[in-house]
N, C-alpha and C positions, 0 to 999 in steps of 0.2 A: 504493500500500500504506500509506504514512505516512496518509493520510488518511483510508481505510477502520476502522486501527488506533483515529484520532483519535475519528471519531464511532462506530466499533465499540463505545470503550473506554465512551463516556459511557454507551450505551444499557446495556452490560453494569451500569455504576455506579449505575443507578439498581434493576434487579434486583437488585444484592448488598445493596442498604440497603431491599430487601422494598417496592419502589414497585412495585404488581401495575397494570401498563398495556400497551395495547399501541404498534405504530408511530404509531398516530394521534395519543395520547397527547402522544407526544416533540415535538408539532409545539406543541404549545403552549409551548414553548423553544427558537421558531424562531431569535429573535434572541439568545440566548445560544451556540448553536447555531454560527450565522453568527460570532459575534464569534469565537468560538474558531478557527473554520478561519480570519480574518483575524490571529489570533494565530500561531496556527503559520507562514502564509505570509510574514509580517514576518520573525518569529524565522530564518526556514530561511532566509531572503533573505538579512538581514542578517550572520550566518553563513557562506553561503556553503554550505549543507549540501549542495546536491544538485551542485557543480559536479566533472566532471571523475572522477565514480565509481567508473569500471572501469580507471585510469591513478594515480588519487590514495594517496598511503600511507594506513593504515589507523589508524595513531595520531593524522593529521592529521584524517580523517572522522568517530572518537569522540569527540576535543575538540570538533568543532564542531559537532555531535551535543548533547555534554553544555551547553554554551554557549548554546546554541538552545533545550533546554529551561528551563535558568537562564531564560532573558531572556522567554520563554512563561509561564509560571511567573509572571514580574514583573509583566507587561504586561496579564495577565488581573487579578491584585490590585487593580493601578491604574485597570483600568475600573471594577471593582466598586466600588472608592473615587468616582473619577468621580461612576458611575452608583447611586448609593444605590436609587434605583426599580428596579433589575435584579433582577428575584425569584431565586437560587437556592438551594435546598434546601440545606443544609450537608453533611448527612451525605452523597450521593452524589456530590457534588464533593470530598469528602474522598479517596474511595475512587478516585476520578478520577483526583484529581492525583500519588495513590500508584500508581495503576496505569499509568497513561498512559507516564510515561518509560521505567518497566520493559520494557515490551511494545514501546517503539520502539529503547528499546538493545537488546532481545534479538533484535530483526529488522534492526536493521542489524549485528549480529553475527553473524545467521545470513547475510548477505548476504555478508559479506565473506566469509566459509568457504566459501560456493559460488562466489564471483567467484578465489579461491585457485586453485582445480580449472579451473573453466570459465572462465577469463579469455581463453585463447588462443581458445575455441569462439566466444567471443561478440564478440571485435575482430577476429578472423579474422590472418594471420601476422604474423610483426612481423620480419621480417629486413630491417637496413637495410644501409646503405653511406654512408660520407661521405667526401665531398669536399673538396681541401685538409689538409693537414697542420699548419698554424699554430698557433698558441695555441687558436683560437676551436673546432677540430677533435679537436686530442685532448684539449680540458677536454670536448670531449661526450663522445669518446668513455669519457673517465674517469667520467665522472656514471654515463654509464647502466650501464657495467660496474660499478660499487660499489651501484645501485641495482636488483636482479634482480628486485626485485615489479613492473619497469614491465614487463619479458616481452617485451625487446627483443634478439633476435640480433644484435651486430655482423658482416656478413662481412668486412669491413675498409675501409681508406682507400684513394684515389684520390690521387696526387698526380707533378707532375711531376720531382720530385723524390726515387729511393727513400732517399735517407740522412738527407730529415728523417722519415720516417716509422721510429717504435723498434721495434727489434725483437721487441718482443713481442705486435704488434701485425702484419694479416696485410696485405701491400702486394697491391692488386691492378689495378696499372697505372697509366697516364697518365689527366689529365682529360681528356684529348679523345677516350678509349673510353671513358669513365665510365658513360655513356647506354646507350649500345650494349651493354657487359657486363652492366649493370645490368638489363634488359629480357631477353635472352636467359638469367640464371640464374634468372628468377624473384622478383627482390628486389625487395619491396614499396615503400619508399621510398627517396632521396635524401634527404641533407641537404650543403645547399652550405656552407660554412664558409672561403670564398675570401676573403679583405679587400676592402675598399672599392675602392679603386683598378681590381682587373678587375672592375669592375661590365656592362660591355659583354659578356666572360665568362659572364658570370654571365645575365644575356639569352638568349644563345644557347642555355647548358644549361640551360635555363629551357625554349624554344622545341623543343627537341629530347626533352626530357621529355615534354612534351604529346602529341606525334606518338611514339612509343611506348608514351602510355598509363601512364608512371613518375611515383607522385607526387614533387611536390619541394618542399622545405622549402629557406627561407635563413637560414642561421646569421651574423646581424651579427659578426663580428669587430673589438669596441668596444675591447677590452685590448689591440690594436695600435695606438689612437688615445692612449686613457686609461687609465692604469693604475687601473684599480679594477672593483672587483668590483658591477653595474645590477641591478635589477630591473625589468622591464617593466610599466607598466601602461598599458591602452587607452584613448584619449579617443577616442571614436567608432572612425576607422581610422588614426588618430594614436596611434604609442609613444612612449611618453615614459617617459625611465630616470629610477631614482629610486636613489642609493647604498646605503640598508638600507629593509627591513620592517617598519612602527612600528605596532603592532597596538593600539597606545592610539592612533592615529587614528582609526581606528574609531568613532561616536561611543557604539556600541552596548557597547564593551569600558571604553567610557569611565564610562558611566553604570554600570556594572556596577560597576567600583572604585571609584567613588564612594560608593556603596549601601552595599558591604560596608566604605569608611570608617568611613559613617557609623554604620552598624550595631556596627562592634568597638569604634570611640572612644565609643559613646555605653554601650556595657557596662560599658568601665573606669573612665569619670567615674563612672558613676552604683555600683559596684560596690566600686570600688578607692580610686578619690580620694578620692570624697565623705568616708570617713572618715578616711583615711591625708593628706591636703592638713594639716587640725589638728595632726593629730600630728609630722607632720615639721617644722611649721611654725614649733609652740612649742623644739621639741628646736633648728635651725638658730639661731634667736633667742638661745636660751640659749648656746651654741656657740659665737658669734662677733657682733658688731657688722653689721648689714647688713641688707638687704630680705631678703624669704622666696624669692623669684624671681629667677635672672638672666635680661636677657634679651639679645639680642644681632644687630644684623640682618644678615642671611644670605642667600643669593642663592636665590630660589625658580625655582619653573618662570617660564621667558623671562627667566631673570634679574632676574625682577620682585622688589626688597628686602624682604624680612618680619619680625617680628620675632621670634625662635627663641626659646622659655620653657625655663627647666630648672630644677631646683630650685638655689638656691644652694652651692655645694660649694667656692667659695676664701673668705677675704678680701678686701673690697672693693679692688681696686689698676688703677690706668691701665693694664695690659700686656692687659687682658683680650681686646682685639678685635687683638691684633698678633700675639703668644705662645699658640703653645701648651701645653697642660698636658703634664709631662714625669715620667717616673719620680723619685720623690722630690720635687716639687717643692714648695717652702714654702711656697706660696700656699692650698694643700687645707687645708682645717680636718680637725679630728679626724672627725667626722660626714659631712664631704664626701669624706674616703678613703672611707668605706664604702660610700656613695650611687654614687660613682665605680666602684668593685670588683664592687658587683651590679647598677650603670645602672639606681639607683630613681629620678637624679637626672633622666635623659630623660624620665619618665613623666608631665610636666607639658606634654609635644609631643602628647601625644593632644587638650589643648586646642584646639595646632594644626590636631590633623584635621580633629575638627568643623570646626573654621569654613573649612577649606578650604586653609590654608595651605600644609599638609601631608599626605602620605597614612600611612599606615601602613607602605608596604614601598617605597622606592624609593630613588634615591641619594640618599647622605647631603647635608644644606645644607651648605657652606663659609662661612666668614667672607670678608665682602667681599674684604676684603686679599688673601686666596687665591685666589680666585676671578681677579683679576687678576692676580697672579703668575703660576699655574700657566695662564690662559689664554694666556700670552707665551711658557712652555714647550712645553704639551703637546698637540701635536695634536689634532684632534679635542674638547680640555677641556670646547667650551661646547657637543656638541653633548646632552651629560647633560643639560642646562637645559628640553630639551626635555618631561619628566618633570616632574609636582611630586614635589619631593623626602619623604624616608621617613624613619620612624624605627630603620627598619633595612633591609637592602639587600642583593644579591647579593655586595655586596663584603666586609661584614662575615657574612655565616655562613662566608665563605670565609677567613675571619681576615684581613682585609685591613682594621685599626679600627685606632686610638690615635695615635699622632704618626707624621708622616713627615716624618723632618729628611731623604729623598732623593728626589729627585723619583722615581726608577723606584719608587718607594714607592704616590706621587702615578699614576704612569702605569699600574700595574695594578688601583688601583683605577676608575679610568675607563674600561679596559680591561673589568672586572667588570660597570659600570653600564650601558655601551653593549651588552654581551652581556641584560643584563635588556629594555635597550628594545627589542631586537629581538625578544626570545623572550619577550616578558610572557606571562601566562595567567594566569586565575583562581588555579590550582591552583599556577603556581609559588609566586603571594604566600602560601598556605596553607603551602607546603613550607617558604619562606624565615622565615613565623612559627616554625613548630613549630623548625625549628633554631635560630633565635633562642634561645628557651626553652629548648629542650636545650643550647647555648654556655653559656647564664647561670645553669645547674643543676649542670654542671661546671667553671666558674668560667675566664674568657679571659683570659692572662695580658698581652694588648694593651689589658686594661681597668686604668685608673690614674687 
């Protein structure tokens, strides 16, 4: 259907822009044609659009739906750039590129409203059973009961033991009827969630699954070895855990925030500075003794040192890279309180961006000194590094900015950062601009 949509839409676009032709016609745009369906199939790959359909949440399938087209959308431009001899008409690729997305979110919108109703018709029953009671057992069973769009009946757990299994949860015998009950009510799968140790166990009900015809699933029991919460992913038929989801690994999500860096730093240089960099520059001068710029090196993505621009807002003094700026502090010039109070004084980091240093939305840079402090405190500190840092951050719309003389200060802002590396998306960095701008419209009292 995606693809039907894809070259449906173009032949439609060249009708609405009065090109009177017919199929033959369109063959003379073979390889534009061609390129596009290699565009989409990149896009949706990369993505991940079509994986896991009728099982997958629906907010996770329209992100990468809208993501797919973002990067389709990109990648056709870049040919065209590429390919300067690529003849295409403007105006019916205009109409294209405005209609193409519509027509594919309005049918994977209508998809998911039929797979709502007809989910169960089309996977056929979904009543499980799981075996063992351990951690590994009732975190499923916890998943799939707080998750009802997957359209799994629990009938309950197996285990040899009834008083670890809770009571709001239905016990229905020992693992060695597991098989045998399981087969005679009907229940479509098994899931084993035994620990490592009876893996022999776990053989047999394996063996005995097959000869009744019971699928079986095996649920690793990893948080009896390692406290921590894996994520799987396949090398060939090799799992290999991974501790969080880093969606700027990706390189596709990569080049994406890159883009839209370079696209927002290069609006404010050319819109914002260009005239404001003179103006503030002479006012700083006048003000106070000192360069127009501080700058200060700060620990970038991989820890790699950079050197962080801001406009100047102390007196020149030694404490600059040890101390932080504190309420009242006498170091702020007259001009630097105010730069300070409405953060006109960061707006010299968008230099940063461009050139790469810095992105626009991600954790904030530390001062070296900090960086090494708080890596000797706080857990987890240096796994933020993995990010190029931002001019503004999950941690600061969340009011978590200005001095932390306590570490639990230090530790929920990391707390913050690491929640952004996990859940990045286009559209959070949009959400975390726009609150920016709304914080410093109603003025942050963590700004000093």
């Amino acid at each position: 259907m995606d693809y039907a949509i894809l070259n449906g839409t173009l032949y439609l676009a060249f009708i609405m822009a009065d090109y009177d032709f017919g199929w033959v016609d369109v063959y003379d745009y073979k390889l534009t044609i061609l390129l596009l369906n290699f565009c989409w199939f990149y896009s949706s790959h990369i993505f991940d659009v079509y994986s896991h359909l009728l099982k997958r949440e629906a907010v996770p399938i329209m992100g990468a739906n809208i993501g797919a087209l973002c990067l389709f959308t990109l990648v056709a431009i870049i040919i065209k750039i590429i390919l300067p001899g690529l003849y295409i008409p403007p105006t019916p690729f205009i109409y294209y590129f405005a209609l193409f997305p519509i027509l594919i979110l309005s049918w994977r919108f209508s998809f998911l409203l039929m797979r709502k109703y007809k989910r169960i018709a089309w996977i056929g029953p979904n009543s499980i059973a799981i075996i063992g009671a351990g951690s590994a057992g009732i975190d499923l069973y916890n998943y799939i009961v707080s998750n009802p769009q997957l359209d799994y009946y629990i009938a309950g757990i197996f285990d040899d033991d009834p008083a670890k299994v809770p009571p709001h949860i239905n016990f229905l015998g020992s693992i060695q009827e597991s098989i045998a009950c399981v087969s005679n009510n009907k229940i479509g799968e098994v899931f084993c969630a035994l620990p490592f140790h009876e893996s022999d166990r776990v053989e047999k009900l394996m063996e005995e699954a097959d000869e009744h015809m019971v699928r079986f699933r095996v649920v690793p029991d990893i948080k009896s070895n390692i406290h921590h919460t894996f994520l799987v992913e396949m090398f060939g038929i090799v799992p290999v855990l991974k501790p969080r989801q880093e969606p700027l690994e990706n390189k596709a999500n990569e080049i994406i925030k890159r883009m839209f860096d370079i696209l927002f730093s290069s609006l404010v240089l050319f819109l914002l500075l260009s005239w404001l960099i003179p103006i503030l520059a002479l006012i700083i001068k006048l003000d106070s003794k000192g360069p127009v710029f501080f700058k200060q090196l700060r620990s970038g993505k991989n820890n790699k040192p950079f050197y962080c621009l801001k406009f100047r807002s102390m007196t020149v003094n030694h404490e600059s890279d040890t101390l932080q700026a504190c309420p009242g502090d006498a170091r702020v010039t007259r001009i630097g309180g105010f730069m300070r109070r409405t953060s006109i004084d960061e707006l010299p980091q968008f230099i940063n961006v461009f050139m790469g240093n810095m992105s626009v939305v991600g954790p904030r840079p530390h001062m070296l000194k900090h960086t090494h402090d708080y890596s000797q405190l706080i857990k987890n500190y240096m796994v933020r590094h993995f990010l190029t840092p931002g001019i503004t951050g999950w941690a600061q719309v969340n009011g978590l900015r200005g001095e932390t003389r306590e570490t639990a200060s230090m530790l929920n802002r990391v707390k913050a950062d690491l929640w952004y590396l996990e859940n990045w998306s286009i559209l959070l960095d949009l959400k975390i601009i726009f609150l920016t701008i709304w914080n410093m419209a109603r003025h942050d009292d963590n700004a000093f």
